[in-house]
C-alpha positions as CSV (number, residue, x, y, z in Angstrom):
1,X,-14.5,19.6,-8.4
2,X,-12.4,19.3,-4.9
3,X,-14.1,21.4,-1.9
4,X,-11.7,20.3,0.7
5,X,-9.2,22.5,1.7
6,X,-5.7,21.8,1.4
7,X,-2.4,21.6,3.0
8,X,1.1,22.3,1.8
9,X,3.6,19.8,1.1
10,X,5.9,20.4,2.8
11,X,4.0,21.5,5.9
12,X,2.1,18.0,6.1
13,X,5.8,16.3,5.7
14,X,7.0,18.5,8.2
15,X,4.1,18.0,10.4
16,X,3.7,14.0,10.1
17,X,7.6,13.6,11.0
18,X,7.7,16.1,14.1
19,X,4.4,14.1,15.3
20,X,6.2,10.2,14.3
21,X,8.9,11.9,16.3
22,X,6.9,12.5,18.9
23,X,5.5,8.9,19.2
24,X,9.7,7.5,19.4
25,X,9.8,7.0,15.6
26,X,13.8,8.4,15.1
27,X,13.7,11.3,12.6
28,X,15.4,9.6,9.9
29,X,13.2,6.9,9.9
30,X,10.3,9.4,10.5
31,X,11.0,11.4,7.3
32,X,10.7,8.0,5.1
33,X,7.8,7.1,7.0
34,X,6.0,10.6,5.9
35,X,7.0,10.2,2.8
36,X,5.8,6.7,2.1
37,X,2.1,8.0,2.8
38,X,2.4,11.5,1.2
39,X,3.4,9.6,-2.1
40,X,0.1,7.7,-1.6
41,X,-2.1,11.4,-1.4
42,X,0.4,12.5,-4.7
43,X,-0.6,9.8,-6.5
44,X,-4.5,10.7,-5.6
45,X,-4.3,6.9,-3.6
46,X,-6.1,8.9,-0.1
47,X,-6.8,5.5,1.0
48,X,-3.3,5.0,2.0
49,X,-2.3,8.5,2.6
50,X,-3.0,10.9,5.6
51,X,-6.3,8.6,6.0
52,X,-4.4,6.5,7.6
53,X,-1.9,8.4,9.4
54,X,-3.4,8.1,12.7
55,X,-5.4,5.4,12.8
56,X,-2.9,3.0,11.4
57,X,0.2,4.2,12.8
58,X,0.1,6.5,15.3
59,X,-2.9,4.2,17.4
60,X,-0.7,1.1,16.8
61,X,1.9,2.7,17.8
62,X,0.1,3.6,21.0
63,X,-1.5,0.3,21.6
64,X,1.4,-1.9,21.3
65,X,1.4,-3.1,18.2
66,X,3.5,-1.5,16.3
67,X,7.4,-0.9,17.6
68,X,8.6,2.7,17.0
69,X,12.3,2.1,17.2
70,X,12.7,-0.6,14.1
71,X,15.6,-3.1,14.8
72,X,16.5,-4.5,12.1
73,X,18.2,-8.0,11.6
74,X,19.5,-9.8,8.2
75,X,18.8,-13.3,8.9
76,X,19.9,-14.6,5.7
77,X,22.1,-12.7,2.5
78,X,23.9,-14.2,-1.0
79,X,24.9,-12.1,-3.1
80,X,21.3,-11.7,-4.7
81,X,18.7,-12.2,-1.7
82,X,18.1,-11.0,1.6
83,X,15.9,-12.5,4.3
84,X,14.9,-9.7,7.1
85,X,13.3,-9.7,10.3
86,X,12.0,-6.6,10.9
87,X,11.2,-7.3,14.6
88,X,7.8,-5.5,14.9
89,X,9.0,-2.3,13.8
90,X,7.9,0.0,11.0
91,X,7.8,-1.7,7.8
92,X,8.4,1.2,5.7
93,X,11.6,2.0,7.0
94,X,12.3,-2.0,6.6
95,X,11.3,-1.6,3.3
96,X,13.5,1.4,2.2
97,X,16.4,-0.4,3.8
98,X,15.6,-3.6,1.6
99,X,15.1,-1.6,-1.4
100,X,18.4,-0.1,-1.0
101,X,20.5,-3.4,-0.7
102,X,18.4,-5.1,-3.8
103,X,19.0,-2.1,-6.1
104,X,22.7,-2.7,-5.0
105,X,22.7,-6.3,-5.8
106,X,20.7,-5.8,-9.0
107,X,23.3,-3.4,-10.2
108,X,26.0,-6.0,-9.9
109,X,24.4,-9.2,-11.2
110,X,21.2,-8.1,-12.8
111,X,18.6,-9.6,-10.3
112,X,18.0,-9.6,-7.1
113,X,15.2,-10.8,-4.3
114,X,14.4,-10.6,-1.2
115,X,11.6,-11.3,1.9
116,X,10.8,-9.6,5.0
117,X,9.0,-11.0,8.1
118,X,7.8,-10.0,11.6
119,X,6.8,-6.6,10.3
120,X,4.1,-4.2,9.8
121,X,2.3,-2.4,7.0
122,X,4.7,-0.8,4.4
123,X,2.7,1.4,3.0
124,X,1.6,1.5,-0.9
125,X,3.3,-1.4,-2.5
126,X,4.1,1.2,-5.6
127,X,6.4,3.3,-3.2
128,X,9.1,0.2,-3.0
129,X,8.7,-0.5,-6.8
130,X,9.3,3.0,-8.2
131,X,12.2,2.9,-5.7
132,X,13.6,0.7,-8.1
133,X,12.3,1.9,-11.1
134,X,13.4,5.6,-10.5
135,X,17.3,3.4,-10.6
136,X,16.7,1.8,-14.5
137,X,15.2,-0.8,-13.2
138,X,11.9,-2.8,-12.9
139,X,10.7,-3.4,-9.4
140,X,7.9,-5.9,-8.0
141,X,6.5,-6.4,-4.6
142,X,3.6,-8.0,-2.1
143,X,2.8,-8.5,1.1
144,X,0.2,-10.0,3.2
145,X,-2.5,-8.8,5.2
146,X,-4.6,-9.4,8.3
147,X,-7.5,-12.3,6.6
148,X,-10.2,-9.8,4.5
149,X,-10.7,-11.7,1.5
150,X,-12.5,-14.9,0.9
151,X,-11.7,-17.6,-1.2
152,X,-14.0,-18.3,-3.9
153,X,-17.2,-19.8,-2.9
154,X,-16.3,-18.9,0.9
155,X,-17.8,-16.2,3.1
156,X,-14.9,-16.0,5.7
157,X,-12.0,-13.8,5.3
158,X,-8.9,-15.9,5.0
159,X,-6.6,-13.7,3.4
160,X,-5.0,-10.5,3.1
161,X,-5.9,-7.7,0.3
162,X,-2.5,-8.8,-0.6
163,X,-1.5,-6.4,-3.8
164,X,0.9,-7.6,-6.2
165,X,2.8,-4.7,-8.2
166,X,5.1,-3.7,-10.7
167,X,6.8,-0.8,-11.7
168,X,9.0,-0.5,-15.1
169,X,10.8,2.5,-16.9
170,X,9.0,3.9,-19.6
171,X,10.4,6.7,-22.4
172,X,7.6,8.6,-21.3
173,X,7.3,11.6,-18.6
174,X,6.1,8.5,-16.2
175,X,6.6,5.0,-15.7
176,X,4.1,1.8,-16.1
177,X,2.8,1.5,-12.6
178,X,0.5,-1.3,-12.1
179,X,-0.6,-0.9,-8.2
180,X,-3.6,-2.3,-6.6
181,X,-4.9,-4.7,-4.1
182,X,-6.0,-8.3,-5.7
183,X,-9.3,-8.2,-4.1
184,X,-12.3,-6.1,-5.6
185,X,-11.6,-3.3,-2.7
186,X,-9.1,-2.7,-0.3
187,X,-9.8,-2.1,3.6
188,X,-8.7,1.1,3.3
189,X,-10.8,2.6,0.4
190,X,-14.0,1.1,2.7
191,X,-12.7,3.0,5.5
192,X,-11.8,6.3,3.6
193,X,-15.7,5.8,2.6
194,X,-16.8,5.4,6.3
195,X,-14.9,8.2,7.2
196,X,-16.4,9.9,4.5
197,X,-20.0,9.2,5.2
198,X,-20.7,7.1,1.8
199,X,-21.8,3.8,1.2
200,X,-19.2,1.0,0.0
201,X,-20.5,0.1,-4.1
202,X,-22.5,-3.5,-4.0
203,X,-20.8,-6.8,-5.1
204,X,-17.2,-6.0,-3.3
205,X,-18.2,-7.2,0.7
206,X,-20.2,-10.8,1.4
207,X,-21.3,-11.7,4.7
208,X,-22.5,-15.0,6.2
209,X,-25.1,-15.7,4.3
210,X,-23.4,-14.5,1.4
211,X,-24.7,-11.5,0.6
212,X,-23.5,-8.5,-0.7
213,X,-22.9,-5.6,1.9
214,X,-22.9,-1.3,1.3
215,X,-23.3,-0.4,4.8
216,X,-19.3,1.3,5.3
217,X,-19.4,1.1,9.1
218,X,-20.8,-2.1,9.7
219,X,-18.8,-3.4,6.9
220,X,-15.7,-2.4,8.7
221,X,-17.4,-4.0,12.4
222,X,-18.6,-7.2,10.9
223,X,-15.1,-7.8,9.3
224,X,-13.5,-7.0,12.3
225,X,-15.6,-9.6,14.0
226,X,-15.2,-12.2,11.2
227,X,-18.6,-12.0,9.6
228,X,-17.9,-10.5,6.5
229,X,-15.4,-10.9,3.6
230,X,-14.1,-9.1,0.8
231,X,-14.3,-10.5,-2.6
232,X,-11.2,-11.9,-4.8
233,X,-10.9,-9.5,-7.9
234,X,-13.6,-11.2,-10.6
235,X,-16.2,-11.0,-7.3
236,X,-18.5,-13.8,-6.5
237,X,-18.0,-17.3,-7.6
238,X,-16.5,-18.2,-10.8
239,X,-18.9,-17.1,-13.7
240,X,-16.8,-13.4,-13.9
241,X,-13.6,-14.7,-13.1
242,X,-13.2,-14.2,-9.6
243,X,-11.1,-17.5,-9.2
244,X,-8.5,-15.5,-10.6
245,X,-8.3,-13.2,-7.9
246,X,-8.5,-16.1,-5.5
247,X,-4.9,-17.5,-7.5
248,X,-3.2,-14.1,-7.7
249,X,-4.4,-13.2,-3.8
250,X,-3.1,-16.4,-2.9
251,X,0.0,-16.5,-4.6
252,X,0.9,-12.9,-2.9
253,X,0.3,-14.9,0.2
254,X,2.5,-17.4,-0.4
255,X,5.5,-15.3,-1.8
256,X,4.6,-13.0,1.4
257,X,5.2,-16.0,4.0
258,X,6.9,-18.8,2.6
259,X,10.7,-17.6,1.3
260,X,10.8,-16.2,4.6
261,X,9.2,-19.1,6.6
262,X,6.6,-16.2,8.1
263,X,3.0,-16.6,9.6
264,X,0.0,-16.2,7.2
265,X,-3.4,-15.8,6.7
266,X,-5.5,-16.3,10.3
267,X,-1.9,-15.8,12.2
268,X,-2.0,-12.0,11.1
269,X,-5.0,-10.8,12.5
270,X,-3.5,-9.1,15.3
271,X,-5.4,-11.1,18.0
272,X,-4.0,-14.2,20.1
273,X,-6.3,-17.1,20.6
274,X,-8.0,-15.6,23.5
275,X,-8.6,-12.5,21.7
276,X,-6.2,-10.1,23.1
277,X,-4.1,-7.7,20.6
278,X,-1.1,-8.7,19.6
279,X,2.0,-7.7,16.8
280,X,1.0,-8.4,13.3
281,X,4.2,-10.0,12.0
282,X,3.3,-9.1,8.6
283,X,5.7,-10.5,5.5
284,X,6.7,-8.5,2.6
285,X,8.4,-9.8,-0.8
286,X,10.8,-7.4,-3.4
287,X,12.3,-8.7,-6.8
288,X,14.2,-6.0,-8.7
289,X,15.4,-6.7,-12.4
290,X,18.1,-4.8,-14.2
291,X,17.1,-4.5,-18.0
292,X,20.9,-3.5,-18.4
293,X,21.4,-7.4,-17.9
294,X,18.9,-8.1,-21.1
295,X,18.6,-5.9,-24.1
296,X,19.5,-2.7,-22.4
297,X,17.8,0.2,-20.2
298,X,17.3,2.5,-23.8
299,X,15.9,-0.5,-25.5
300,X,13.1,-1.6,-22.6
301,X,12.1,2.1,-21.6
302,X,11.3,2.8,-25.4
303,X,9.5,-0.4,-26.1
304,X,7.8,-0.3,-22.8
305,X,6.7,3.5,-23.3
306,X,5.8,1.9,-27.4
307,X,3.4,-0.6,-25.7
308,X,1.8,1.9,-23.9
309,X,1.6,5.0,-26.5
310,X,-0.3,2.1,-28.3
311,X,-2.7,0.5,-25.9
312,X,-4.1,4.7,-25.5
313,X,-4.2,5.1,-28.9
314,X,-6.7,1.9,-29.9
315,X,-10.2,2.4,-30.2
316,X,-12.4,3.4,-27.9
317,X,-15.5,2.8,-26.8
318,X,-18.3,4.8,-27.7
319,X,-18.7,7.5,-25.0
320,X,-15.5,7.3,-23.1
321,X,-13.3,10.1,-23.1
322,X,-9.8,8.5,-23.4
323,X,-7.6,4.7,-22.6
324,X,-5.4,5.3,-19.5
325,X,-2.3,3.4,-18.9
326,X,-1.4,1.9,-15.6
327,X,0.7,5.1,-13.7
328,X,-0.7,7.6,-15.8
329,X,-3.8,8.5,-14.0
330,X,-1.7,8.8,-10.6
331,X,0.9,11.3,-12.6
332,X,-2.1,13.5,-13.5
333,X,-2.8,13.7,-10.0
334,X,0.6,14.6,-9.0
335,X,0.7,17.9,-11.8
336,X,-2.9,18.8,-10.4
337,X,-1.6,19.0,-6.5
338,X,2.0,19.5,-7.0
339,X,1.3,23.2,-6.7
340,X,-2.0,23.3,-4.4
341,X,-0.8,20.4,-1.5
342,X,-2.9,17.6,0.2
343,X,-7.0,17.9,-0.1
344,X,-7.8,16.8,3.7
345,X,-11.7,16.3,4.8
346,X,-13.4,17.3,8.0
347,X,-11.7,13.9,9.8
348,X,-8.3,14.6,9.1
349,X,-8.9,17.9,9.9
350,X,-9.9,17.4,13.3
351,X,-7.1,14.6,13.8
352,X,-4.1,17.0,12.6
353,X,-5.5,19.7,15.1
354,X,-6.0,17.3,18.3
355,X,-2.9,15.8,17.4
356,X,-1.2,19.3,17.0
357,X,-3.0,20.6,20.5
358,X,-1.7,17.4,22.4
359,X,1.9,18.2,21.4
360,X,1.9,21.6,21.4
361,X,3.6,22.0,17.9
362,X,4.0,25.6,16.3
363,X,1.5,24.7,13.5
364,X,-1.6,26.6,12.1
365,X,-3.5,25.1,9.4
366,X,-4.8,26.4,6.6
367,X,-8.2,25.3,7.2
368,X,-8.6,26.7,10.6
369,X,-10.7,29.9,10.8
């Protein structure tokens, strides 16, 4: 049962643009950026949601690393591909702006690609490909990360999270959303457990010696200093399949880096060679696919939706309640907050209000006494 207090929609979304604002984010580009991470906390995703409003964005913004003002250049464009540089700046508003020309392009010849570079983090890969799926269409997209993951039988992060995702129209009340990271945990879920006082489950970290790690905080120090590593999806060596992981991690890397001629892996961990901060210069890959180009948008939507009305119907195991489908647990989330607003914890809480005080913005939170 949730015991955190909550926050309006539209008061959060109001609050997280005036406060981009603020910082030099341009409205516009501050209302897609709010959006971006309130869609994470409508999903239930509060790893990539207010969590990491501040200490992603805002302190980036702050330290340098991340441009406010996002300049953005198309470096290369057929009629079915765009290559962008996003010159440092926010990758979400990147993003929408890539999202936009693909759909375009898709709607004219059926398919349609493209690859950003020199950017930042974009937020849940999910946003990007409902973008397309909420036009008829199926989206996919990945991007790279500062190194976290190890490859199989390492111990030294090499690699990004790096989540590979899809998105496809369904007959149903919500589409097929397959979003995650394709490593056993994400950076952000360990530091939505620091921040939350718990310990991070055994079998996802390895250190040095190769180890398994629960210890949130020092998880989060020793990776920072390179002495600890997520695991590929499958976990530890190869017994449980974790060299699958290692392939689909690394082929989000490649796609991320390679049609744009980006940096990867080691190159993105915001730190020169003699340790001082610098940009990220992250890369980011979108494919949208018009099924009005194939069989039709009726015809895929109702077998797509078939598929997954049968998958929750199969037999369960004994004890467990009920077969999800990819999407459908994040639209239960939605109808359960839709009416109550974002559940924020004691650290949000006291970010919001600092944040608030500092600017001197005409807000009072539910939460405060």
């Amino acid at each position: 049962m949730e015991t955190r207090p909550y926050i309006p929609w539209k008061m959060v979304n109001d609050f997280m643009i005036d406060v981009f604002e603020k910082y030099g984010v341009p409205r516009k580009d501050a209302e897609i950026c709010a959006d971006v991470l309130l869609e994470s906390d409508r999903r239930g995703i509060e790893s990539h949601g207010c969590n990491r409003f501040k200490p992603i964005y805002l302190d980036r913004i702050k330290n340098g690393t991340l441009l406010p003002v996002t300049k953005i250049d198309i470096v290369k464009e057929t009629p079915t591909t765009v290559v962008m540089d996003a010159n440092n700046g926010m990758g979400m508003v990147a993003s929408y702006r890539m999202m936009e020309m693909l759909i375009e392009k898709a709607k004219k010849y059926g398919m349609a690609g493209g690859t950003i570079f020199n950017s930042t983090h974009y937020g849940i890969a999910g946003y990007w490909t409902t973008m397309a799926e909420k036009a008829g269409m199926i989206g996919i997209s990945g991007t790279n990360a500062r190194p976290s993951v190890a490859p199989t039988w390492g111990v030294e992060p090499m690699m990004g999270t790096n989540p590979l995702t899809f998105t496809m129209p369904t007959d149903e009340d919500f589409p097929f959303n397959f979003d995650c990271a394709t490593s056993t945990i994400q950076n952000g879920k360990i530091e939505f457990y620091e921040r939350s006082g718990k310990p991070t489950p055994a079998g996802l970290v390895v250190n040095r010696e190769g180890q398994t790690m629960t210890d949130s905080g020092k998880i989060l120090k020793d990776m920072r200093a390179g002495q600890a590593a997520l695991c590929p999806l499958g976990g530890l060596g190869e017994a449980t399949g974790g060299y699958k992981g290692y392939g689909f991690t690394t082929v989000v890397e490649i796609l991320s880096a390679a049609l744009a001629g980006g940096p990867y892996m080691k190159a993105l961990n915001g730190k020169d060679k003699d340790g001082k901060t610098q940009m990220y210069r992250l890369g980011h890959f979108f494919f949208v696919i018009n099924p009005e180009f194939f069989m039709g948008l009726d015809t895929f939507k109702k077998t797509a939706g078939g598929i997954c009305r049968d998958l929750r119907s199969s037999a369960k195991a004994p004890g467990a309640e009920r077969i999800y489908t990819a999407g459908e647990k994040e639209h239960l989330a939605w109808l359960d907050r839709k009416d109550k607003g974002v559940p924020v914890g004691e650290a949000i809480q006291k970010e919001f209000i600092a944040l608030r005080d500092e600017f001197k913005l005409p807000y009072k939170f539910p939460f405060e006494k």
